[in-house]
C-alpha positions as CSV (number, residue, x, y, z in Angstrom):
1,X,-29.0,-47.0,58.9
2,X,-27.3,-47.2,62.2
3,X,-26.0,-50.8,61.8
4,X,-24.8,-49.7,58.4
5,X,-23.2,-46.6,59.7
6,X,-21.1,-48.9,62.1
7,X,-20.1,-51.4,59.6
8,X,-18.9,-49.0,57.2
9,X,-16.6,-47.6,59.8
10,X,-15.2,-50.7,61.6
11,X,-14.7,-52.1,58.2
12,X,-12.8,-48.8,57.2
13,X,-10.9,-48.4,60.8
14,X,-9.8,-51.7,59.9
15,X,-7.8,-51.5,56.8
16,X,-4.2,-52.1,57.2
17,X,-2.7,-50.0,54.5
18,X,-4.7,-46.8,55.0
19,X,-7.5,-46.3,57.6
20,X,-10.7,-44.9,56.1
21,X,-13.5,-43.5,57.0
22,X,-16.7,-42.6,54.5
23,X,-17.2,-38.9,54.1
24,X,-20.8,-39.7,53.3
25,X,-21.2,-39.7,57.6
26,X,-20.1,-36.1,58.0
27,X,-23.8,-35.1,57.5
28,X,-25.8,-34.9,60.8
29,X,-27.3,-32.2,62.1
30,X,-24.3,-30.4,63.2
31,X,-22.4,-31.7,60.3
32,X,-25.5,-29.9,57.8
33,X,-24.9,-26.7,59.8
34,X,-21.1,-26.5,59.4
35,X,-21.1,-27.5,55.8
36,X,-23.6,-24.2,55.3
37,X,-21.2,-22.2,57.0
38,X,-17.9,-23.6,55.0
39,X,-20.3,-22.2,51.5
40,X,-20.2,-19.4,52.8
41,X,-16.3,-19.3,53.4
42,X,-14.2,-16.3,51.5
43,X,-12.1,-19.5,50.5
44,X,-14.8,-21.7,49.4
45,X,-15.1,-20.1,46.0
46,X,-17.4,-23.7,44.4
47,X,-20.8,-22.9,45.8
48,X,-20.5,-19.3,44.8
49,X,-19.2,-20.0,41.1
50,X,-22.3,-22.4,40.8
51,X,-24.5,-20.2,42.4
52,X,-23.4,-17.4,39.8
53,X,-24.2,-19.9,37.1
54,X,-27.8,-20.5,38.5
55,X,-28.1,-17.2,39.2
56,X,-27.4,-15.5,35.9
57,X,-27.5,-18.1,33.3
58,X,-30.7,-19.9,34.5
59,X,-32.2,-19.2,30.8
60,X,-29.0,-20.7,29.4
61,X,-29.4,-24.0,31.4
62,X,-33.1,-24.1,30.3
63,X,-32.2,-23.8,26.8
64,X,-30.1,-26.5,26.9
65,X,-32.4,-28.7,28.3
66,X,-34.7,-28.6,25.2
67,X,-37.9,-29.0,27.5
68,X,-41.4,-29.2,26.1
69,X,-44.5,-27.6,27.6
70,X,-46.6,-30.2,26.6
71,X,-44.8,-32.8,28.8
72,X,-44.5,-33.2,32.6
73,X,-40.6,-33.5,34.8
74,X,-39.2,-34.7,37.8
75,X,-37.1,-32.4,38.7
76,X,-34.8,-34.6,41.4
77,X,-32.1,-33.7,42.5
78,X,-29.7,-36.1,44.4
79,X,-27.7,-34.5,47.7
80,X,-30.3,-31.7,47.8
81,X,-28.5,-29.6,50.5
82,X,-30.3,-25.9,51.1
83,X,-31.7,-25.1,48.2
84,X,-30.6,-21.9,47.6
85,X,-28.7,-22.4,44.1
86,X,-32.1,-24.7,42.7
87,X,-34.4,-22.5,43.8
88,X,-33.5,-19.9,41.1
89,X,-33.8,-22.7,38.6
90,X,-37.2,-23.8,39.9
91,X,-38.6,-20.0,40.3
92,X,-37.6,-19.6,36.1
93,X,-39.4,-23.4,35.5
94,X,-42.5,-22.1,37.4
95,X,-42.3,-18.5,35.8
96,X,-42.8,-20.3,32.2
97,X,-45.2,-22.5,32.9
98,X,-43.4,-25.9,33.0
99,X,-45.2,-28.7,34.6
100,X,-42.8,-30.0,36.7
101,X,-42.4,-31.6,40.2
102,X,-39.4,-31.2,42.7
103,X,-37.9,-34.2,44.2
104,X,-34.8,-33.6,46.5
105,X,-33.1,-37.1,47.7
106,X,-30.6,-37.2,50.7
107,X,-29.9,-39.4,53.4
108,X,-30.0,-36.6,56.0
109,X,-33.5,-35.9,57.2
110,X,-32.8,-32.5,58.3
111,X,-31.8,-31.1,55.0
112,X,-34.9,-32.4,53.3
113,X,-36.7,-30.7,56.2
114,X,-34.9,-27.6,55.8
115,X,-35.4,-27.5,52.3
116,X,-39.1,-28.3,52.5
117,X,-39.6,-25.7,54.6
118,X,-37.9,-23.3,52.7
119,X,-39.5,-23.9,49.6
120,X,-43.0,-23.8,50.8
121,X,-42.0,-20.8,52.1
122,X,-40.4,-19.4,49.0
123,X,-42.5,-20.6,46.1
124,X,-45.8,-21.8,47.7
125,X,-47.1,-23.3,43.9
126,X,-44.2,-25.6,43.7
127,X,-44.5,-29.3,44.5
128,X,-42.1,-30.6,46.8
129,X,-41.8,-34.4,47.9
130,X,-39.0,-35.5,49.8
131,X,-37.4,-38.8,49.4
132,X,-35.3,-39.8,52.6
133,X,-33.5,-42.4,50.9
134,X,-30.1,-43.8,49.1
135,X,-30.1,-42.3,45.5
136,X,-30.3,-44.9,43.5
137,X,-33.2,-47.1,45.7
138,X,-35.0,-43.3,45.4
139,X,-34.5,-43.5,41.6
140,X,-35.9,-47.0,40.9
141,X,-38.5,-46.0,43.0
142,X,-39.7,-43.1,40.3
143,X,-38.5,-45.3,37.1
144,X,-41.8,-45.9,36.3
145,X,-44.2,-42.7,37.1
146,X,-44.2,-41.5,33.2
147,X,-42.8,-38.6,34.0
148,X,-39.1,-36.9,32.3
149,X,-36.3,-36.9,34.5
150,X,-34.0,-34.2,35.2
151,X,-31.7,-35.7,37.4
152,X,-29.4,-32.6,39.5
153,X,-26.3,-33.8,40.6
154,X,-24.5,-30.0,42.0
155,X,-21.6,-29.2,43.9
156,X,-19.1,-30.9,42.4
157,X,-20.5,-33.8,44.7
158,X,-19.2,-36.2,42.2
159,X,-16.0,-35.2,43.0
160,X,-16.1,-36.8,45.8
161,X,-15.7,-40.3,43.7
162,X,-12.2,-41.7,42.2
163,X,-12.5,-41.7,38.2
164,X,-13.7,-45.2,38.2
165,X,-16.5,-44.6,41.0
166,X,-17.5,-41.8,38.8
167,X,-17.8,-43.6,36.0
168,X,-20.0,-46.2,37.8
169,X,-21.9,-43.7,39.4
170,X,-22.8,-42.5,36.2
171,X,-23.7,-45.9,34.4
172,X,-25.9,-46.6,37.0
173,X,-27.5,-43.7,37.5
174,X,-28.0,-43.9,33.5
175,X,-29.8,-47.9,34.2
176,X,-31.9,-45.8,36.4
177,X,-33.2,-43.6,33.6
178,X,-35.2,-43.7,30.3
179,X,-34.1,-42.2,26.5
180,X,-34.1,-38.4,26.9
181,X,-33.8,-38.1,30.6
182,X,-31.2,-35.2,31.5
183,X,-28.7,-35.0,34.1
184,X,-27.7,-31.8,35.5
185,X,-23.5,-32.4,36.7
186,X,-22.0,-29.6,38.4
187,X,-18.3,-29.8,38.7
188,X,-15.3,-28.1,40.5
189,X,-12.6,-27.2,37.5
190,X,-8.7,-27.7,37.2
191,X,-6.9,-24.9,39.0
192,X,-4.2,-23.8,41.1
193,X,-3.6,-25.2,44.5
194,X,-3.3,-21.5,45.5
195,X,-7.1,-21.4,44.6
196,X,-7.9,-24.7,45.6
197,X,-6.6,-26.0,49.4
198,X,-7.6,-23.2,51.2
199,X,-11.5,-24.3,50.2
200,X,-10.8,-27.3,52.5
201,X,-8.6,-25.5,55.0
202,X,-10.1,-22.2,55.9
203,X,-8.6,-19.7,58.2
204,X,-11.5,-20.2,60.6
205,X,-11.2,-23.6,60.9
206,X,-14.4,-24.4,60.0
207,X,-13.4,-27.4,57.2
208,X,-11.5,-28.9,60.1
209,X,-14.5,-28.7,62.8
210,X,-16.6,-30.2,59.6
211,X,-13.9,-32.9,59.2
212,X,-13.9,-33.9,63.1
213,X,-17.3,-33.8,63.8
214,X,-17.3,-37.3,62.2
215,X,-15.2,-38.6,65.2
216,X,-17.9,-36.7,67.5
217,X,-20.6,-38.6,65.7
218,X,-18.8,-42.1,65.8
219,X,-18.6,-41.3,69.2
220,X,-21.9,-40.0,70.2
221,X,-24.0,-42.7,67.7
222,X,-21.8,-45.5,68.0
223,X,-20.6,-45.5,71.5
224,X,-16.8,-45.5,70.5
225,X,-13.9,-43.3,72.4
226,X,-12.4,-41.1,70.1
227,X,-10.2,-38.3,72.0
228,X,-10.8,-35.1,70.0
229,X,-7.9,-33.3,71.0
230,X,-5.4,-35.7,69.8
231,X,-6.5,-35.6,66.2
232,X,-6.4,-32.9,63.3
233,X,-7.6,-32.0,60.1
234,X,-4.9,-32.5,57.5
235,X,-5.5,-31.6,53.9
236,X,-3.5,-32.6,50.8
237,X,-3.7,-31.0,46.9
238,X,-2.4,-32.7,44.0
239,X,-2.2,-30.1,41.6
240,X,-0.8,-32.2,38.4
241,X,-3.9,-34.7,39.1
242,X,-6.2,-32.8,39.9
243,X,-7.5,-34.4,43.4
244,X,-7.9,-32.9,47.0
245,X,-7.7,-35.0,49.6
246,X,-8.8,-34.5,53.2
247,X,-7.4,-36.7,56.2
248,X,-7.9,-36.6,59.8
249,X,-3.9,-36.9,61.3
250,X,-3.3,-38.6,64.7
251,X,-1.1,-36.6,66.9
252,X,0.1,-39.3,69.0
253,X,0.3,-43.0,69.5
254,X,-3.2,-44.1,70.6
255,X,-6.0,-46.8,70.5
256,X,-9.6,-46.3,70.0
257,X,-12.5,-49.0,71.0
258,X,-15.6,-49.4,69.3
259,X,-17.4,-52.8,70.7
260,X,-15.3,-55.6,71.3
261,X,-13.0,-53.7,68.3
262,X,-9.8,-52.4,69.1
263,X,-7.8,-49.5,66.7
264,X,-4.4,-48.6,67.0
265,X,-2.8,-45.6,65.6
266,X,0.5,-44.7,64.8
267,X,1.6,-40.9,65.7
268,X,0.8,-39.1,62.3
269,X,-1.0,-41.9,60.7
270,X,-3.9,-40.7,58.8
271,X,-7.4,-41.8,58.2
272,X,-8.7,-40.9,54.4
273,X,-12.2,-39.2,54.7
274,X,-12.4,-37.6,51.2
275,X,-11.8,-37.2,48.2
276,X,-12.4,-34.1,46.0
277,X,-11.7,-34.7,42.2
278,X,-11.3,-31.6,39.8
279,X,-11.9,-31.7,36.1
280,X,-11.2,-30.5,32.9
281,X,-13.3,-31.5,29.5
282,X,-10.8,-34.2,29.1
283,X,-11.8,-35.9,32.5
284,X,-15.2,-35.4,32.1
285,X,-15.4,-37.5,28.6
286,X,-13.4,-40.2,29.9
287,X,-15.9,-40.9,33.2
288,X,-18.5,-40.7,30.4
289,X,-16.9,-42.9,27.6
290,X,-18.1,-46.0,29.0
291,X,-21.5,-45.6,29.9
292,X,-24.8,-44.8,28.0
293,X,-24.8,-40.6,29.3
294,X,-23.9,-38.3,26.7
295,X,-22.6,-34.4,27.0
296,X,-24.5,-32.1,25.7
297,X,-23.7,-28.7,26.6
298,X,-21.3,-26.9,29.4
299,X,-21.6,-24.1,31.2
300,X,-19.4,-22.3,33.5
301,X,-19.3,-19.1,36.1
302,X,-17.9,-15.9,34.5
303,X,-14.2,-16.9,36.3
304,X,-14.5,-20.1,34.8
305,X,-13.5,-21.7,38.3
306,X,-16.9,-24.1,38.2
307,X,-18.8,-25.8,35.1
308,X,-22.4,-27.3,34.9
309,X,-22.3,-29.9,32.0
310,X,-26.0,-30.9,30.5
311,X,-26.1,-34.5,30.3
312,X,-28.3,-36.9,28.3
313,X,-29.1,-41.1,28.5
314,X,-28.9,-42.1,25.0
């Protein structure tokens, strides 16, 4: 994964009409920590609109999923993080007897620890089996074990695609599934960029520590010289498109070595870490029009700020 990691961001540092680097990398250790901290922001209103929806309208999400007693699931759930919005989900599957299995995928080994560990702790019946592993390889991997999928997919993660990544995302992730399978989509929604860019640029600063922690790690796993101090966080919000962007801004004219690679900056040039799409029912349809994944049912937080859409693969 480390030779990856550095391919991925020379080939990104590289690009001549915007630097890039992949926002997939802000996850290590100290990257899982600060992203726990920005859910639990005062401005970071996604987690707790989803939460809400897992919360109070668990029965409501089972309903819609049509499940059958008589059958067995994977419950897998792709970008597992904490697990402090599924557990209420798996608590209600467990309370009703489904015969289920729960099967949280991510490429960062200590949140599939942490999770572990706090579901034994929590619900000591359920079955928990780790997969440390890119989502799709993790998928094909379970294609065949007879069991129903339900694939989770939370935290508007999928925002984090353009419209045509989504849409891609989603046909695969459909080739990885049989007739019936489900897919849980959680989603940020539309709003006002009032509501909206202080989520990625809190008064605490948190989002930017989040953001330049990847320049910490690039640094500390790949041997490279970034000076912190001479970069910031720099969030955008188009609020006619729908898409938050987040940057990291150079402060001055600088170079940055990585190997026998050299990088030059212009003062205020900025490198694209992330995307963050919103959506409307509109949006949603068209990522799903050309693939084999059908909507089923929606569901949203009293506030209607987040929705959780019930997918099927036709």
């Amino acid at each position: 994964m480390l030779e990856q990691f550095k391919k991925e961001v020379i080939e990104g540092l590289s690009k001549i009409a915007q630097k890039t680097l992949p926002s997939k990398y802000f996850y290590d250790k100290k990257g899982d920590e600060l992203f726990v901290k920005i859910t639990r922001l005062p401005e970071y209103y996604l987690t707790r609109a989803e939460m809400e929806t897992f919360q109070e309208k668990t029965s409501d999400i089972i309903a819609a999923l049509h499940l059958d007693q008589g059958k067995k699931y994977s419950i897998v759930e792709l970008g597992a993080g904490d697990g402090t919005k599924t557990i209420h989900l798996l608590r209600a599957l467990i309370n009703r007897n489904y015969d289920f299995e729960y099967l949280p995928v991510d490429i960062s080994k200590d949140a599939l620890d942490g999770i572990k560990t706090f579901l034994n702790a929590e619900l000591p019946t359920l079955v928990v089996k780790p997969n440390h592993n890119d989502y799709f390889k993790a998928l094909e991997n379970l294609k065949q074990d007879g069991t129903i999928k339900i694939i989770l997919f939370l935290g508007s993660n999928i925002g984090n695609l353009i419209d045509e990544q989504a849409t891609e995302f989603i046909y695969q992730l459909g080739s990885s599934l049989a007739k019936g399978d489900k897919i849980i989509l959680g989603v940020d929604l539309k709003k006002a960029k009032e509501i909206i860019l202080p989520a990625y640029n809190d008064n605490q600063g948190i989002t930017a520590e989040f953001n330049l922690n990847l320049l910490d790690r690039i640094n500390k796993e790949l041997s490279s010289n970034f000076i912190r101090a001479n970069f910031i966080h720099a969030p955008f919000y188009d609020e006619e498109v729908g898409i938050a962007k987040s940057y990291i801004k150079s402060l001055v004219k600088q170079s940055v070595t990585l190997e026998e690679h050299q990088f030059n900056f212009e003062k205020d040039e900025l490198i694209h870490t992330e995307v963050s799409r919103k959506y409307d029912d509109q949006v949603v349809k068209q990522i799903l029009s050309k693939t084999d994944i059908t909507w089923e049912h929606k569901i949203t937080d009293k506030n209607n700020l987040f929705a959780d859409y019930i997918l099927q693969r036709n």
